[in-house]
Each structure stands twice: as C-alpha cells, then as structure tokens.
N, C-alpha and C positions, 0 to 999 in steps of 0.2 A: 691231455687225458689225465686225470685225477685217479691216484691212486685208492685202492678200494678206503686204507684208512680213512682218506680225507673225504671220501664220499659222504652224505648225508645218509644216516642209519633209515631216515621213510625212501629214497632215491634207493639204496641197498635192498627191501625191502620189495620196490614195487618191479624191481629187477628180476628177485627170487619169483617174482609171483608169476610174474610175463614169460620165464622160462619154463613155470609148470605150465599154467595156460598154454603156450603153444603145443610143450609134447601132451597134454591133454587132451588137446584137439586134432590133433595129428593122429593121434590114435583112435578117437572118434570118428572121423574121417575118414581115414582108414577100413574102419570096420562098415562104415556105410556104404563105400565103395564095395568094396567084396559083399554085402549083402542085397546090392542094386545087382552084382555080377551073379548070385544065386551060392554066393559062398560062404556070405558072414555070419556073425552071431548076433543072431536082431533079441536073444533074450540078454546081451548084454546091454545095447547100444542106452538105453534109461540111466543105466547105472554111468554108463560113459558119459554122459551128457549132463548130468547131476553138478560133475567136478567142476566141468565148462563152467557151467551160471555160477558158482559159489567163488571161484578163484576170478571170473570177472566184475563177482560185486564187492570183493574183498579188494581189489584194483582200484574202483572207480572211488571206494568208502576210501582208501589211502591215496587217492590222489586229488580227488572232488569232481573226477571226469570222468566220463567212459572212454574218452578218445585214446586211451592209451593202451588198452584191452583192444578194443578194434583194431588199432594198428599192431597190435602182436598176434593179432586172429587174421589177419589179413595174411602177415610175412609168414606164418607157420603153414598157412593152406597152399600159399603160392611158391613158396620153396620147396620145388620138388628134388633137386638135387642134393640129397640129404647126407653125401658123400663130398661136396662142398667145404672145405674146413676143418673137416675130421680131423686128427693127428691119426685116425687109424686106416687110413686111406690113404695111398701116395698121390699129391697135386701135383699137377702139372707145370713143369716151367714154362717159361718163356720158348723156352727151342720146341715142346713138345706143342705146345700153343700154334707156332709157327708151322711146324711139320703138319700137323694136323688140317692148316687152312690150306696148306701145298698142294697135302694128296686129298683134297676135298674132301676127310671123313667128318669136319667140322660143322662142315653144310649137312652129309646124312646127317650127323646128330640130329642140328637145328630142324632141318625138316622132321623127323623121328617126332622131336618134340612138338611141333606146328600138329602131328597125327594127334597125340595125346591131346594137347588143347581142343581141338576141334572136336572130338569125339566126347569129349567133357564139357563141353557147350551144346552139344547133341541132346547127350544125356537128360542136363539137365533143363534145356527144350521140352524133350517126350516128357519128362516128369511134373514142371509148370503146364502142361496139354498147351504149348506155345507154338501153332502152326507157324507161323512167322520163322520165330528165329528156329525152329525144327529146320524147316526148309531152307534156312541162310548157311547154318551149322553145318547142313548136309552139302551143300557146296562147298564152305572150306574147307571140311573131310576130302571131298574128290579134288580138291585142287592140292594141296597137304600130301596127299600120297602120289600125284603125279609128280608133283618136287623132289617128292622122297624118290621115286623110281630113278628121276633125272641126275640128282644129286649120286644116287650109289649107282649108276649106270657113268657118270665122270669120276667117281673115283677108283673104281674099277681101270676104268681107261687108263688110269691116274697111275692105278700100281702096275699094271702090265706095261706099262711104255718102256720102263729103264729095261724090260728083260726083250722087249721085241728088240730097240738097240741093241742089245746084247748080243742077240741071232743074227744082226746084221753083219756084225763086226767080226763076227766069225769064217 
C-alpha cells in the first residue's frame, strides 16, 4: 500500500471523486426507495441525480473510462451494511463472529438479508412490467422467509437449550 504522499495527485483525485459519487448515489437511492415506498421526496430526486452524471463524467474525463465510476456505483448500491467499517460502530471480533454462528443468529441475519434481496428484485420486477422475473422474485421472497422462520425458530432453540439444562440439573 502506498502512502497517500507517494500516490499520484489524478489516482488521489479519482479517489475523492468515487467517495462523493458513491455517498451521492447512496443517497439518491435512498430517496428513491422511500418514494417507490410512498415516503420520499420525488421534488428532490432531479437535483439528486444531477451530481450522479457530473461527478461520473468528471471520473471517466480523469481517468479516460467509465469503468471506474461503474464500479464505485455498483459497491455503494450493493453495500448495504453501511455500519461495516465505521470507527463509530463497534465490529465485531472473531469470538463475537463465532458466538453468532453457534447460536444461529448469523444465519437469521443472512436469511433477513436473502428477504431484503428478494423483495428488491420484486420491486424492481413490477417496475420493468417483468412478468418473468416478477414471478421468479416472488418465489425467492417465499422461499427467503421460510429460511428466516427456520433459521430464528433454531436459534431460539439455540438460546433456550443452556437454560432447559439448567432446569434439569436442578
């Protein structure tokens, strides 16, 4: 890893630019979700989308490609764990990692998160009028939530066990 002096001032540059672009589409994003949910601000979303196109031609003008905008519009929409990295956020160790797969709350998550996906593949199903993948979407929604019932129905199991032993041993 090179430190930032030794970086190249356009490499420095198209760094600054891929950090605004992402929280600029993130928040873009954002707002378009909540306004597909009947909540957002669609007299902002223009103005939100303006910065999008200018910080990705100011990318592609500093690098001679688009490819590098794409792929920081990719990782900012698909990084939904935005707690991730934080320093304002306590991560997780190794033990809390382990404990987590023990008493299966790792698997709720992942399933939790399999609901989200699916329901965002749904979405934007109904929205392209894509009977197809409408109806594929809608089956891994109901396969997604049966995971999830399974998943927090063993972890449940999961956290009562040590206390049933407990009753026995009494």
């Amino acid at each position: 890893m090179k430190l930032v002096s030794e970086q190249d001032p356009k490499e420095i540059a198209a760094q600054h630019i891929c950090q605004q672009l992402s929280a600029t589409i993130r928040i873009a994003a954002a707002n378009l979700l909540r306004i597909i949910a009947g909540a957002g601000e669609n007299h902002q979303l223009v103005d939100q989308i303006r910065p999008i196109l200018s910080e990705h031609k100011a990318l592609e003008l500093l690098t001679g490609n688009s490819l590098r905008s794409d792929i920081a519009i990719e990782q900012a929409l698909r990084l939904l764990d935005w707690r991730s990295g934080s320093a304002e956020y306590r991560q997780p160790t190794d033990a809390d990692l382990a404990r987590r797969e023990r008493d299966g709350s790792a698997n709720v998550e992942r399933a939790k998160n399999e609901i989200v996906q699916a329901v965002l593949r749904l979405v934007a199903a109904q929205l392209g009028a894509d009977p197809t993948q409408e109806s594929r979407s809608n089956e891994q929604l109901i396969d997604a939530i049966r995971r999830y019932n399974e998943a927090r129905e063993a972890h449940r199991s999961a956290l009562l066990a040590p206390k049933r032993s407990d009753e026995w041993s009494q």
